[in-house]
C-alpha positions as CSV (number, residue, x, y, z in Angstrom):
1,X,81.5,-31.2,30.6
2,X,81.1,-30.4,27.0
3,X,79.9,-27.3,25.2
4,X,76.3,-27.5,24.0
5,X,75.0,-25.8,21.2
6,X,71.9,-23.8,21.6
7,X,70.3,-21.9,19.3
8,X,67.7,-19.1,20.3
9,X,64.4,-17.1,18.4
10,X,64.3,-13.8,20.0
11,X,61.7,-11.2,19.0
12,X,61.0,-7.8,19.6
13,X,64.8,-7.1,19.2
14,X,65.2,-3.2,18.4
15,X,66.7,-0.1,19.9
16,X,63.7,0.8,21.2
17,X,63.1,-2.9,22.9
18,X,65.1,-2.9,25.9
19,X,64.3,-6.2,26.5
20,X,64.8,-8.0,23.1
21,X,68.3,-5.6,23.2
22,X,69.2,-7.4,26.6
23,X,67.7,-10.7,25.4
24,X,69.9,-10.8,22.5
25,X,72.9,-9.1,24.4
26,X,72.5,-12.2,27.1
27,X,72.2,-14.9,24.6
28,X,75.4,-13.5,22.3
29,X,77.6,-13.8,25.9
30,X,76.7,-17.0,27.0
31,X,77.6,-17.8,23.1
32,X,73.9,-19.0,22.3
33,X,72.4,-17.9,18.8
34,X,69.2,-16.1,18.1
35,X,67.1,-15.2,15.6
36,X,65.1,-11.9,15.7
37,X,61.8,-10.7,14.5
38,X,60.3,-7.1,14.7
39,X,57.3,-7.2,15.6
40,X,55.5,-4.4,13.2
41,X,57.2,-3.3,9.5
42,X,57.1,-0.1,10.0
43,X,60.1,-0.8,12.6
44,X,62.5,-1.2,9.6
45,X,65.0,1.8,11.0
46,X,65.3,-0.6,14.2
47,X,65.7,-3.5,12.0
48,X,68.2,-2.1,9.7
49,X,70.2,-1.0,13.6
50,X,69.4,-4.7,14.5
51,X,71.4,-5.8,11.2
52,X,74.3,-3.6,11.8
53,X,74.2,-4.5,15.5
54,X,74.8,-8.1,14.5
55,X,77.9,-7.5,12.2
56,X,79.7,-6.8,15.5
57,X,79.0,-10.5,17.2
58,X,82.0,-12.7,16.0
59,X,81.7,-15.2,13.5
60,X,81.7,-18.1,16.1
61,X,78.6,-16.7,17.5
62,X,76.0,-16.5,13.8
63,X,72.8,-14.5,14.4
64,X,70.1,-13.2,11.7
65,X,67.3,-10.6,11.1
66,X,63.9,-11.4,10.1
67,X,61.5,-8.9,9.6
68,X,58.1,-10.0,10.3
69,X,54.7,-9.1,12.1
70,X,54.1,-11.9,14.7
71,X,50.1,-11.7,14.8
72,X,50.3,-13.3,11.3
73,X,51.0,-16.6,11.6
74,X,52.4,-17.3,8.2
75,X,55.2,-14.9,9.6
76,X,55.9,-16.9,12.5
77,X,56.4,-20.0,10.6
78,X,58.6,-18.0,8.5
79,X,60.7,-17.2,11.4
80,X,61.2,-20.4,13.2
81,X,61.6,-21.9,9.2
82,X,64.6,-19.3,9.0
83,X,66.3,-20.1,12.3
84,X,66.0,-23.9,11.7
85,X,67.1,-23.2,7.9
86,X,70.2,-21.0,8.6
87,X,71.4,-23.0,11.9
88,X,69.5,-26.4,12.3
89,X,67.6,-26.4,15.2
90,X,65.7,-24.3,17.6
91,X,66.0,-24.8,21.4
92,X,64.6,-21.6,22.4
93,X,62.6,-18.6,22.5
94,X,62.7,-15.5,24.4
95,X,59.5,-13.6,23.3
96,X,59.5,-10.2,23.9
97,X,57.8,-8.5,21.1
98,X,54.8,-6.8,22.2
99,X,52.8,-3.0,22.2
100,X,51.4,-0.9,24.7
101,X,48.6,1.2,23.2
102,X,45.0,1.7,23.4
103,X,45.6,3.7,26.1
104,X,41.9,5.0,27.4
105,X,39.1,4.0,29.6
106,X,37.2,1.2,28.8
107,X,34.4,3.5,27.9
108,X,36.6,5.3,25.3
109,X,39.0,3.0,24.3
110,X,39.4,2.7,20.5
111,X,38.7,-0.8,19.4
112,X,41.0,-1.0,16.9
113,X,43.9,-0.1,18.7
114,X,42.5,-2.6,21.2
115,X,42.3,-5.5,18.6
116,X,46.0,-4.6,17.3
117,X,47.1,-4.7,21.0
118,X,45.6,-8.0,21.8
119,X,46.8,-9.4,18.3
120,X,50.2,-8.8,18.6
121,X,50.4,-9.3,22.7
122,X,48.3,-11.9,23.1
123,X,47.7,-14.3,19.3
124,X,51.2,-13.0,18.4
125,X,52.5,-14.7,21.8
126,X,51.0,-17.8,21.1
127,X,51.7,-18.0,17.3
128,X,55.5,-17.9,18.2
129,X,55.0,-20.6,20.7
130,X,53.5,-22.2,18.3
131,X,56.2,-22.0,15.5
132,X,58.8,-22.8,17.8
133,X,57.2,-25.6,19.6
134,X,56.6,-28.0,16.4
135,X,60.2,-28.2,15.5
136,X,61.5,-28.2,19.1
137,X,59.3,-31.4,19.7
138,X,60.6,-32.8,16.6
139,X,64.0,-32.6,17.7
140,X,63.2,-35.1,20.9
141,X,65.8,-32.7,22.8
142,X,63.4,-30.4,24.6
143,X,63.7,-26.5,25.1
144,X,62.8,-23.5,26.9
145,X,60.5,-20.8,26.3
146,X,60.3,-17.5,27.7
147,X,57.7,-15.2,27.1
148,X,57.2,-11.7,28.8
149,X,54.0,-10.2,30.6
150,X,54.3,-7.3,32.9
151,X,53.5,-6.3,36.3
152,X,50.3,-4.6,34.9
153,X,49.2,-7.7,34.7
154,X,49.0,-8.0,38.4
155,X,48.3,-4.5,39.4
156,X,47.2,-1.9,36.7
157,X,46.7,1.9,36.4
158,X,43.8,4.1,34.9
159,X,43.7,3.7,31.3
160,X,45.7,0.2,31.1
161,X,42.8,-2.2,31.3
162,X,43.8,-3.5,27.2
163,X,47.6,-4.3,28.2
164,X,46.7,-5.6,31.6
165,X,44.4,-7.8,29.9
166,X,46.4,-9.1,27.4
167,X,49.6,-9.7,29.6
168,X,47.2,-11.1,32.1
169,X,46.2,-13.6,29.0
170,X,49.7,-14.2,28.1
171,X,50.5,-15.5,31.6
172,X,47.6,-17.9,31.2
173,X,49.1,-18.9,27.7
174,X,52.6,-19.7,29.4
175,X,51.3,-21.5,32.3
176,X,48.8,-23.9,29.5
177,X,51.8,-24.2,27.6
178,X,53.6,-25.7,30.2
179,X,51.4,-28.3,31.9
């Protein structure tokens, strides 16, 4: 059996991201390559840890940083455009880049913090699908994509209702996405 090659976009990396920390943990071990992308600028002290993180994977196993704010798609594109510039391909995403805010009752929720939350969790979800998709069909060799919603999404708590709704609508992306 021969060794493939697989290389791997992996947002919402930082030290405060269990999940993009695992996600990109999992991938370096099973010697796939990833590419991550914060997903707000103001994250730059987890980017800069990200960086440094990354100097400890060995050569053999190349990874890089892009800072960039996935409910902008001109970001996105710049992502996937990076990982297919600096390794060739991409095969993969593991999307876990996503808030939790606008923590209130419907009634007093604050609307921008709700737009922000569905922008990043729910357009930001789909731009990176997106990104990744177009070369991924280009290639002819398939993929997988992973993308993250939570249990909220099934069964919520008092003051959740925004990032119930927009993991509930990320589930609804994924499943679209895959028919």
């Amino acid at each position: 059996m021969a060794a493939a090659v697989v290389w791997v976009v992996v947002t919402g990396y930082s030290m405060t991201s269990a999940v993009g920390h695992a996600a990109l943990n999992r991938l370096d071990t099973t010697s796939q390559r990833a590419v991550d992308a914060a997903s707000y600028k103001d994250l730059r002290a987890d980017l800069k840890r990200a960086q440094e993180q990354l100097a400890w994977i060995p050569q053999h196993r190349p990874a890089a940083t892009v800072e960039a704010d996935i409910s902008r798609p001109e970001d996105c594109a710049r992502v996937a455009d990076a990982a297919i510039e600096r390794f060739g391909a991409i095969d993969g995403l593991a999307h876990s880049a996503g808030v939790f805010s606008a923590v209130a009752p419907i009634a007093e929720m604050d609307i921008d913090a709700f737009d922000r939350l569905m922008a990043v969790n729910v357009r930001g979800s789909m731009l990176m699908m997106r990104a990744v998709l177009a070369p991924m069909i280009r290639q002819g060799r398939g993929g997988s994509i992973v993308c993250l919603a939570s249990v909220t999404s099934f069964r919520t708590g008092a003051g959740r209702a925004a990032y119930a709704a927009s993991k509930r609508a990320v589930l609804g992306l994924v499943a679209a996405a895959a028919v």
